[in-house]
DOKOL-916335 format. One line per 8 residues: number of its first residue (from 1); their letters; for each residue x, y, z of N, C-alpha, C, O. Coordinates in nm, 2 decimals, m for minus. Layout:
BEGIN
NUM = a = X:Y:Z:X:Y:Z:X:Y:Z:X:Y:Z  ... .
# end
This chain:
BEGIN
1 = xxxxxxxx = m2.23:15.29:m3.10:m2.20:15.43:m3.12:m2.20:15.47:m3.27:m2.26:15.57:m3.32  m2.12:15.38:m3.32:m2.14:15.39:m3.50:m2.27:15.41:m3.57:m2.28:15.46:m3.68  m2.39:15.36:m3.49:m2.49:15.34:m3.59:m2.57:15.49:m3.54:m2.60:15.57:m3.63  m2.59:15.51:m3.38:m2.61:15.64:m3.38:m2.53:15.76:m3.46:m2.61:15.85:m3.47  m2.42:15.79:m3.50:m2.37:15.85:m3.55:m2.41:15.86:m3.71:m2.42:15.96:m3.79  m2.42:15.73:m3.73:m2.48:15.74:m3.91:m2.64:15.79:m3.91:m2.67:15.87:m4.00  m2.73:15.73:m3.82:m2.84:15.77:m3.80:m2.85:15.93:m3.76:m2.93:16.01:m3.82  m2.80:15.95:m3.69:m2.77:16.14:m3.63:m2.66:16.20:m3.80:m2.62:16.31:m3.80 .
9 = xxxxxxxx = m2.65:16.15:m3.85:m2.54:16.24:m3.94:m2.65:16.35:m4.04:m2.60:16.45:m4.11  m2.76:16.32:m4.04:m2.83:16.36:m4.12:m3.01:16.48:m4.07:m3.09:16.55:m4.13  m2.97:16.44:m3.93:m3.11:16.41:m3.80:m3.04:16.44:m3.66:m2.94:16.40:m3.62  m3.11:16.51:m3.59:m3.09:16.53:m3.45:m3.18:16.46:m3.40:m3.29:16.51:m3.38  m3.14:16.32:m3.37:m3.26:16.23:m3.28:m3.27:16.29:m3.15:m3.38:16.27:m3.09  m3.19:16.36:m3.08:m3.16:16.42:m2.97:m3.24:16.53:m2.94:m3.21:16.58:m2.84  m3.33:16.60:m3.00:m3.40:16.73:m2.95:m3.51:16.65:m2.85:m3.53:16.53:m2.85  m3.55:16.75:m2.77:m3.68:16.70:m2.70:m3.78:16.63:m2.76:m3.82:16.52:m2.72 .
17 = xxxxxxxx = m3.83:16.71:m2.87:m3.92:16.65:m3.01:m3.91:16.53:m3.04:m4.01:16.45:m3.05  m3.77:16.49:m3.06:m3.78:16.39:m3.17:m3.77:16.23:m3.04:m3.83:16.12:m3.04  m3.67:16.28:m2.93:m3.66:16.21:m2.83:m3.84:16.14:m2.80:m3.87:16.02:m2.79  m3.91:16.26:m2.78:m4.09:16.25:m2.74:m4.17:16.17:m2.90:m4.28:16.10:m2.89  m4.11:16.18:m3.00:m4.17:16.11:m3.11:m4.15:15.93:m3.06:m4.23:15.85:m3.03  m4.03:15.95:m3.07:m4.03:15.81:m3.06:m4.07:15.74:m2.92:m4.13:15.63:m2.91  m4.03:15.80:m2.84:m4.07:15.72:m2.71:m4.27:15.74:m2.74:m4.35:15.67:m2.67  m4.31:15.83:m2.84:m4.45:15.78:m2.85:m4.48:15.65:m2.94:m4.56:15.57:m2.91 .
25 = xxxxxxxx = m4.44:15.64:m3.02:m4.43:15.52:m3.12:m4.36:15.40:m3.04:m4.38:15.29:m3.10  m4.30:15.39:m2.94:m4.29:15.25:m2.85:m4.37:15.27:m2.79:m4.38:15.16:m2.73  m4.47:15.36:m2.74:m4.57:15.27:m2.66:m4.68:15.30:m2.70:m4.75:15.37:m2.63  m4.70:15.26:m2.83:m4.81:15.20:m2.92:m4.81:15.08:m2.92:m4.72:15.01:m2.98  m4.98:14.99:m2.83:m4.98:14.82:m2.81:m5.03:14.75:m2.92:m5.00:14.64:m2.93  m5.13:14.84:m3.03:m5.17:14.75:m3.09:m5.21:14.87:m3.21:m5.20:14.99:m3.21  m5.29:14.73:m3.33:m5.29:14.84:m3.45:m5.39:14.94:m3.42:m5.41:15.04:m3.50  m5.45:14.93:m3.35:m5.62:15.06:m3.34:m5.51:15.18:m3.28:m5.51:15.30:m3.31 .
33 = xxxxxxxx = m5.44:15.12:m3.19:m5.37:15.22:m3.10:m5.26:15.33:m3.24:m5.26:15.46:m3.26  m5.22:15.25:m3.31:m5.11:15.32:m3.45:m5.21:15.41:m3.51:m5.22:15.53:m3.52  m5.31:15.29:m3.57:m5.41:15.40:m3.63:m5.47:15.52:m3.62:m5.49:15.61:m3.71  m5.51:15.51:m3.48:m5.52:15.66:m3.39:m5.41:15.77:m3.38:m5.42:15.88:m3.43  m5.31:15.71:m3.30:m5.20:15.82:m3.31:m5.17:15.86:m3.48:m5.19:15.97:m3.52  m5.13:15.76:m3.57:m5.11:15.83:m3.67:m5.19:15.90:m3.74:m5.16:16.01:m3.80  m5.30:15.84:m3.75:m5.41:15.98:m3.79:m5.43:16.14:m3.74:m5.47:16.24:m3.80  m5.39:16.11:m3.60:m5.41:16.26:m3.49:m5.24:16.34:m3.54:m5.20:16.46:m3.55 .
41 = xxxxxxxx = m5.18:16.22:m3.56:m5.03:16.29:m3.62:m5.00:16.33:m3.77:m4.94:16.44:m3.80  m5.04:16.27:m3.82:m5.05:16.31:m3.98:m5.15:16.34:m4.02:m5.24:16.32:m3.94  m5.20:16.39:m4.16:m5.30:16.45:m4.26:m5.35:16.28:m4.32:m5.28:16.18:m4.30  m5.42:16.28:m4.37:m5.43:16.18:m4.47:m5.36:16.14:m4.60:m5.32:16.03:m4.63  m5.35:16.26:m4.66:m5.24:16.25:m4.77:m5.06:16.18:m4.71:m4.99:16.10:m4.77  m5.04:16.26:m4.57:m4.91:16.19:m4.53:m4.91:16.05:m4.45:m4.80:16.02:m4.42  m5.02:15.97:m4.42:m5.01:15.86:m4.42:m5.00:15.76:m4.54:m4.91:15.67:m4.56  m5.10:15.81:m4.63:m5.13:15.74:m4.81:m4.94:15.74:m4.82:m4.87:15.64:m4.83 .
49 = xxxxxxxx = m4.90:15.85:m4.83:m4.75:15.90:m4.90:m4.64:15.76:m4.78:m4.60:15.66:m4.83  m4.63:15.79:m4.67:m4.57:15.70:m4.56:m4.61:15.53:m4.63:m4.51:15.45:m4.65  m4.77:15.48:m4.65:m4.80:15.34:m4.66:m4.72:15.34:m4.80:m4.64:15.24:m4.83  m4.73:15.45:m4.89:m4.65:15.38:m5.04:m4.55:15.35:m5.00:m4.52:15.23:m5.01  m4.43:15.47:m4.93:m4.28:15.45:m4.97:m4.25:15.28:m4.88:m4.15:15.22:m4.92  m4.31:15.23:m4.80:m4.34:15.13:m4.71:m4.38:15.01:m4.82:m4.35:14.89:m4.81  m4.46:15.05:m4.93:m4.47:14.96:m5.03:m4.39:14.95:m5.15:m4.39:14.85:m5.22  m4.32:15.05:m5.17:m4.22:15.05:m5.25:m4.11:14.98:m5.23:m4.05:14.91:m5.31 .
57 = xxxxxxxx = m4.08:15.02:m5.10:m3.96:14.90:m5.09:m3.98:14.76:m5.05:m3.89:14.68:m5.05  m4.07:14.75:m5.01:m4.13:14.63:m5.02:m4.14:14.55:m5.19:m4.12:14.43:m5.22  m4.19:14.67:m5.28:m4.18:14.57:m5.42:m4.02:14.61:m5.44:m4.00:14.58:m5.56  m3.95:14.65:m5.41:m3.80:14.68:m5.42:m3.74:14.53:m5.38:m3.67:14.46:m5.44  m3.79:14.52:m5.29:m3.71:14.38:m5.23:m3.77:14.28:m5.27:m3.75:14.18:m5.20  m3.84:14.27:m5.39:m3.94:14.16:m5.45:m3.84:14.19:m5.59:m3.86:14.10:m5.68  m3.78:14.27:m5.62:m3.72:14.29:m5.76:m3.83:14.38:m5.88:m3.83:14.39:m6.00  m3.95:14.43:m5.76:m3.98:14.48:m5.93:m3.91:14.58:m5.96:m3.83:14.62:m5.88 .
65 = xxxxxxxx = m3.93:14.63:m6.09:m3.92:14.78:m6.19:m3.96:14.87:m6.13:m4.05:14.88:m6.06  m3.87:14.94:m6.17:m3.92:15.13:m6.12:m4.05:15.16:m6.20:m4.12:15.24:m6.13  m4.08:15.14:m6.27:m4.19:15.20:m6.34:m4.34:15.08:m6.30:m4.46:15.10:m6.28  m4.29:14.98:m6.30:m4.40:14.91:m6.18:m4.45:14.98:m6.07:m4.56:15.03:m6.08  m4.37:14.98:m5.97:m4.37:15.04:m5.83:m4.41:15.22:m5.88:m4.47:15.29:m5.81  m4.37:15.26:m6.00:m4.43:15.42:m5.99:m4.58:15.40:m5.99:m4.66:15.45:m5.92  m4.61:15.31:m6.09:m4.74:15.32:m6.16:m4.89:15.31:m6.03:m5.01:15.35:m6.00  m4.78:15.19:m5.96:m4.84:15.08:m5.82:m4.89:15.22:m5.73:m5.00:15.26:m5.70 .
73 = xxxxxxxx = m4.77:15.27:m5.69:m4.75:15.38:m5.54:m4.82:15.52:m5.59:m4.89:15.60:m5.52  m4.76:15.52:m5.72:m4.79:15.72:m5.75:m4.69:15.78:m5.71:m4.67:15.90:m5.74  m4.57:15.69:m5.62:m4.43:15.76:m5.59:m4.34:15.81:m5.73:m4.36:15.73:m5.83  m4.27:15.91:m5.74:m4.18:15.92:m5.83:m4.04:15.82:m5.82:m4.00:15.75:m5.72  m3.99:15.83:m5.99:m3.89:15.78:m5.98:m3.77:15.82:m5.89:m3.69:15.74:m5.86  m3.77:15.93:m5.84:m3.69:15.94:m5.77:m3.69:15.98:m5.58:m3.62:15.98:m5.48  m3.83:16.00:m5.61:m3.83:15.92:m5.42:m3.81:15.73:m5.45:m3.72:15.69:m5.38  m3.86:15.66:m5.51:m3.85:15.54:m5.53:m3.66:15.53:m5.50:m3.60:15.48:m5.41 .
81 = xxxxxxxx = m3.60:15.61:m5.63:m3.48:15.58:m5.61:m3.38:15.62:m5.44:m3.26:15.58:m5.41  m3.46:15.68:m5.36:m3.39:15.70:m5.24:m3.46:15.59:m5.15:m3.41:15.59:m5.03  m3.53:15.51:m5.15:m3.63:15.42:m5.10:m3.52:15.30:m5.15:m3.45:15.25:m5.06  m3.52:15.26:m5.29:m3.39:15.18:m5.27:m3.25:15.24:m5.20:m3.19:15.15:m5.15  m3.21:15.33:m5.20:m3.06:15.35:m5.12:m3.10:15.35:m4.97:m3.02:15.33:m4.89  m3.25:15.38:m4.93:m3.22:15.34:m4.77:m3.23:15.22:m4.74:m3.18:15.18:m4.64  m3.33:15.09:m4.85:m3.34:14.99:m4.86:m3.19:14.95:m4.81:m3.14:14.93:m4.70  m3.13:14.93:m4.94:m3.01:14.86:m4.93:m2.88:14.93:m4.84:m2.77:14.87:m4.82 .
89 = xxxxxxxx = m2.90:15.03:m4.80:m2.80:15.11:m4.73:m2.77:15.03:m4.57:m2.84:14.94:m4.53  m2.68:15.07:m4.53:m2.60:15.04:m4.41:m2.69:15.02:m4.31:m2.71:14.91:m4.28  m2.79:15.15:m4.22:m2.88:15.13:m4.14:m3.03:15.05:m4.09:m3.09:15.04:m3.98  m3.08:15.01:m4.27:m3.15:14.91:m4.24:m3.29:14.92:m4.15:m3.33:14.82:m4.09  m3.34:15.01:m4.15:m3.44:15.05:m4.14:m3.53:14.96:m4.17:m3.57:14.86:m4.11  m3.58:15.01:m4.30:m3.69:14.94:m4.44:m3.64:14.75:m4.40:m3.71:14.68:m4.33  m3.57:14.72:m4.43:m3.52:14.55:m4.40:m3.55:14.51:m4.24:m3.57:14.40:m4.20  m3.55:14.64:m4.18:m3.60:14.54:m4.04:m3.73:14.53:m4.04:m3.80:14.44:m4.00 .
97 = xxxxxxxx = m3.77:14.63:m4.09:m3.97:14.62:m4.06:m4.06:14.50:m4.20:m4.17:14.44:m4.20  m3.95:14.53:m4.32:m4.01:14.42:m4.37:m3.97:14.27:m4.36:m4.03:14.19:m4.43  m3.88:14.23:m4.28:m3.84:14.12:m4.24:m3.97:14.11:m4.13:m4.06:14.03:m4.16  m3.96:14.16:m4.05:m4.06:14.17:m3.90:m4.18:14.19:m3.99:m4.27:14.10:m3.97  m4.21:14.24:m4.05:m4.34:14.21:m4.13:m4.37:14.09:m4.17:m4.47:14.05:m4.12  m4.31:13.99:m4.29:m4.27:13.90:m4.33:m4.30:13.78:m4.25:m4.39:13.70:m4.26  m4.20:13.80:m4.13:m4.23:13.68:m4.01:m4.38:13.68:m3.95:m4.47:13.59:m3.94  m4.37:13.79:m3.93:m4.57:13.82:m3.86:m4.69:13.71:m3.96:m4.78:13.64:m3.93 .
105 = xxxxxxxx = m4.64:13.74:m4.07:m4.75:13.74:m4.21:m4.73:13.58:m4.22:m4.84:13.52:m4.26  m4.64:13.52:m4.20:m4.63:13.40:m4.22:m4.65:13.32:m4.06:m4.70:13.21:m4.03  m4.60:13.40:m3.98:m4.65:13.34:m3.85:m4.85:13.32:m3.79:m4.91:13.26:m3.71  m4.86:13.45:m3.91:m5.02:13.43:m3.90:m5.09:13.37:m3.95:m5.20:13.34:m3.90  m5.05:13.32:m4.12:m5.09:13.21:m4.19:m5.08:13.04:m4.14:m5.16:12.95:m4.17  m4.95:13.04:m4.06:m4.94:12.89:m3.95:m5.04:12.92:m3.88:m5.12:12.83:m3.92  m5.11:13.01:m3.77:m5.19:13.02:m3.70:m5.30:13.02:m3.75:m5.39:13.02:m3.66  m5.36:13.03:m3.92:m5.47:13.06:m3.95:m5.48:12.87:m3.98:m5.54:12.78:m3.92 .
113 = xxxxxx = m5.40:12.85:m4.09:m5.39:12.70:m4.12:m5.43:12.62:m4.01:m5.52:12.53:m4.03  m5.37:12.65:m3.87:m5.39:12.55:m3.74:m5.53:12.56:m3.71:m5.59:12.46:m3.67  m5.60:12.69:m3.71:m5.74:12.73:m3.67:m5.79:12.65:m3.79:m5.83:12.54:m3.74  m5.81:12.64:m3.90:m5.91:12.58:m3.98:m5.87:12.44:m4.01:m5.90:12.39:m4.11  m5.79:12.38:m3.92:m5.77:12.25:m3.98:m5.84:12.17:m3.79:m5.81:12.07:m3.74  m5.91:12.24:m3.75:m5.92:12.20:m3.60:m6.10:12.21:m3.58:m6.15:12.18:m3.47 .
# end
């Protein structure tokens, strides 16, 4: 109940809308499947903007510099700086998907190693 509460303190995950967002984003099977809906859902520019802040904390959690990651993304210093506070903040968001990223990436390099060694 705690985490919905910190998650809703900011957000009504509860409208019909947002309820219908997400139950569309779980049943997305595969990446053709993301690529489509997110294209048909966003502009181009708001995917580009979504893949940086997604890379940003990604080089956030690698330790680089803010002025690295600006130069890298084109994000400002100060979306960067809210990208680290959700990074490291309580709900963890950004840390679950690049953990679950992380594991994939390395679970696919065992699987790639195993295919070329056979």
């Amino acid at each position: 109940m705690k985490l919905v509460q910190q998650i809703g303190s900011d957000m009504d995950w509860n409208t019909k809308e947002n309820r219908q967002l997400i139950a569309g984003i779980l049943e997305l099977k595969n990446a053709n499947e993301a690529k489509r809906f997110l294209r048909d859902l966003m502009t181009p520019a708001e995917i580009k903007e979504f893949a940086n802040r997604l890379e940003a904390a990604s080089l956030l959690s690698s330790d680089m510099q803010y002025n690295y990651i600006t130069e890298t993304t084109g994000l400002s210093s100060a979306t960067i700086a809210r990208i680290a506070k959700w990074l490291y903040g309580s709900l963890g968001g950004y840390r679950l998907i690049l953990n679950r990223l992380s594991n994939h990436h390395h679970n696919s390099s065992k699987l790639r190693k195993g295919l070329s060694l056979s």
